[in-house]
N, C-alpha and C positions, 0 to 999 in steps of 0.2 A: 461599519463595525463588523468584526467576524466573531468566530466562535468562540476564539480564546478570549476576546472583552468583553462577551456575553457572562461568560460562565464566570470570570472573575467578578465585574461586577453583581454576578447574584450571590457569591459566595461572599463576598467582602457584604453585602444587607445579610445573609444566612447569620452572618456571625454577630452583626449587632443587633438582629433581633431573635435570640435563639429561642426567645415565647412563643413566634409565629411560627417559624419553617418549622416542618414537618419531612420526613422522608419522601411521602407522596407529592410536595412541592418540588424537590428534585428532579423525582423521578421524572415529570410531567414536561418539566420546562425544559432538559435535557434532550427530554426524547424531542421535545417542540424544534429543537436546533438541530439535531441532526435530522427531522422531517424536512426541515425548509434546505439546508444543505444539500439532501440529498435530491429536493426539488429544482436547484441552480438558484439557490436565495432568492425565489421569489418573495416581493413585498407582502403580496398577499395571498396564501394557502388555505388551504383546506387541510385541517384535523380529523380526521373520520374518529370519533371516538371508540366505535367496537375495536377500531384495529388499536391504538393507543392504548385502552386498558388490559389487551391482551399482550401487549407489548413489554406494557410495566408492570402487568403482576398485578394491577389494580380490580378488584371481583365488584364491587360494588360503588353502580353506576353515579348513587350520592357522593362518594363518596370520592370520587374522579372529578365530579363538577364540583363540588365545594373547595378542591383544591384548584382546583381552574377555574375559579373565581376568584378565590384569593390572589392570584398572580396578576390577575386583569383588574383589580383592587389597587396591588402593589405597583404597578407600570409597566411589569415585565412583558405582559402579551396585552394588546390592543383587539379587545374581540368586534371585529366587523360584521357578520351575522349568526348572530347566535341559532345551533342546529336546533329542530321541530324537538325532536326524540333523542334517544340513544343510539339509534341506528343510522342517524344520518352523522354529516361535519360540520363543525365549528367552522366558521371563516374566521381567520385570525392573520396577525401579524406582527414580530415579534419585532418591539420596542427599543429603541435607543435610552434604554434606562442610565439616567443620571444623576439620582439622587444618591443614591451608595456612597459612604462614607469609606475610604479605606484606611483611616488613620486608629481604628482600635483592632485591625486586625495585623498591619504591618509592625504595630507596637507588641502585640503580642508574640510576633515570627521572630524579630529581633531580639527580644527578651528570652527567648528559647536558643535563639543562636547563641546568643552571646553565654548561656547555663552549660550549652552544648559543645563550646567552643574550648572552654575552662578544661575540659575532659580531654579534647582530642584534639589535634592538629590544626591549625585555620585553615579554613581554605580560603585560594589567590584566585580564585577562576572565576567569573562571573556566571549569572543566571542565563540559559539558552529555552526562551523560551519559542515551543513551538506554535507557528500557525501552518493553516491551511492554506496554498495558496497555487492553483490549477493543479488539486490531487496530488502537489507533492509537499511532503512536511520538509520545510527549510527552517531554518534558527535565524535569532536577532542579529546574527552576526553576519547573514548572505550568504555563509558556507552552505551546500550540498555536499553529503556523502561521493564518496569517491565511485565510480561503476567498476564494478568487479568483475573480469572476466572470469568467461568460464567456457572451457577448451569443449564438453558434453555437451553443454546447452547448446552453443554456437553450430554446432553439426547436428545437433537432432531438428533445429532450428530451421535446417536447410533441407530436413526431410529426411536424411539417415535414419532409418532404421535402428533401433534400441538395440536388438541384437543383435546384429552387423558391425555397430558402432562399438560394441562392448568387447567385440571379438579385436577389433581395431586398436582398441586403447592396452589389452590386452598384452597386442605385440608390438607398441609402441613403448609399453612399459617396461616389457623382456630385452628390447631393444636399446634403455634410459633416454627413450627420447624427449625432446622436452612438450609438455603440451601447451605452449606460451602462444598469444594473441598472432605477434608473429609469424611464428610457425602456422595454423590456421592460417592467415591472409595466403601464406605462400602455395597453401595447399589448394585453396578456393581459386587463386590464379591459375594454379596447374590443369584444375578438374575442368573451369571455364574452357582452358587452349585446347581440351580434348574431344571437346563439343559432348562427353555423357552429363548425368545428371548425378549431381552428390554422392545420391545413395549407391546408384552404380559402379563408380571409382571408388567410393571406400571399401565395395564389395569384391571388387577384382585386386586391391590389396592386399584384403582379407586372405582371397586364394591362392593369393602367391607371397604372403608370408611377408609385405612389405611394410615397413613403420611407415613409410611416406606415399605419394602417388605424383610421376609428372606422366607431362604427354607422351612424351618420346617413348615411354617405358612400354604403351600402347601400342606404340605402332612400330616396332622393336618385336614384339612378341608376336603381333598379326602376320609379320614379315620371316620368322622364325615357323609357325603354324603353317602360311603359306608355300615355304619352301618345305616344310616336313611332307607336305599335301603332294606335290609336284615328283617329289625324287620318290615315292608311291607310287605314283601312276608309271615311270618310265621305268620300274623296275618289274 
């Protein structure tokens, strides 16, 4: 069970018992899923309660246990040993609750679609809902978001200097060059055949006013310096 069946089935009991839940039952059991989450779902945790009440706003310690006992009441948390004090943790373990009824809360949703429907447009799309699943939110449907390059990142990335790079984009702009993924690979090929380092080659661009960087352009200008060097000494 993950966190999106957790929470549904406490909100689908929230709503047929609106006498019981309380805000502070929310708060409590919420926070209890994202402790264990962020634990790697351990079966069985530790709740520190000073940190949990300080967490949810809760000041008063009865007042934190009395709704965390109502959830271990309801099914939702399974308390494996209960803390000395205040100051220690709850051993807990959060439940495969299955008593949740969802048929007076989907009758309700529906009955609001369908008032909300009469107003405005239908919608054709169906519901995407999200889970967690290795830190990345995917939908029912298997899609992942597309990756998006980015021409900045990819070079700061590689150790470029902010303002080296910024001077680079600069005259790459004045120039309409394209900043495309492409472009990148090509340049990353060039900087590798010249044996400097990133930041290097975007910086001897920079000083000679180039949108682009290959190797030859290197060793073209060492061979230029070299022979400026030479026809010096023999004059």
């Amino acid at each position: 069970m993950n966190s999106y069946e957790l929470s549904r089935n406490f909100i689908n009991f929230a709503f047929e018992n609106p006498d019981k839940i309380k805000p502070n039952h929310y708060a409590i059991y919420f926070f209890a899923i994202e402790h264990c989450n962020r634990l790697g779902w351990k079966k069985k945790y530790g709740l520190p309660t000073t940190m949990a009440m300080e967490a949810i706003g809760i000041k008063s310690y009865n007042t934190y246990i009395n709704a965390l006992n109502d959830l271990v009441e309801w099914g939702f948390i399974e308390l494996i040993e209960k803390s000395k004090n205040q100051y220690s943790s709850n051993i807990i373990a959060l439940s495969n609750f299955d008593k949740a009824l969802d048929k007076a809360l989907d009758k309700a949703l529906i009955k609001h679609d369908t008032k909300h429907c009469r107003s405005t447009s239908e919608s054709i799309d169906s519901i995407n809902k999200q889970e967690t699943m290795n830190n990345k939110q995917v939908t029912n449907k298997g899609d992942e978001s597309p990756k998006v390059f980015s021409f900045k990142k990819s070079f700061l990335e590689l150790g470029v200097e902010e303002d080296v790079l910024s001077t680079f984009l600069a005259i790459r702009k004045k120039k309409n060059a394209v900043n495309s993924e492409i472009a990148f690979n090509a340049l990353v090929k060039q900087i590798d055949k010249s044996g400097l380092t990133p930041n290097e080659s975007i910086k001897i661009s920079c000083e000679n006013s180039w949108a682009g960087f290959k190797a030859e352009w290197i060793n073209k200008s060492e061979t230029k310096e070299n022979n400026f060097s030479i026809s010096q000494i023999e004059v």
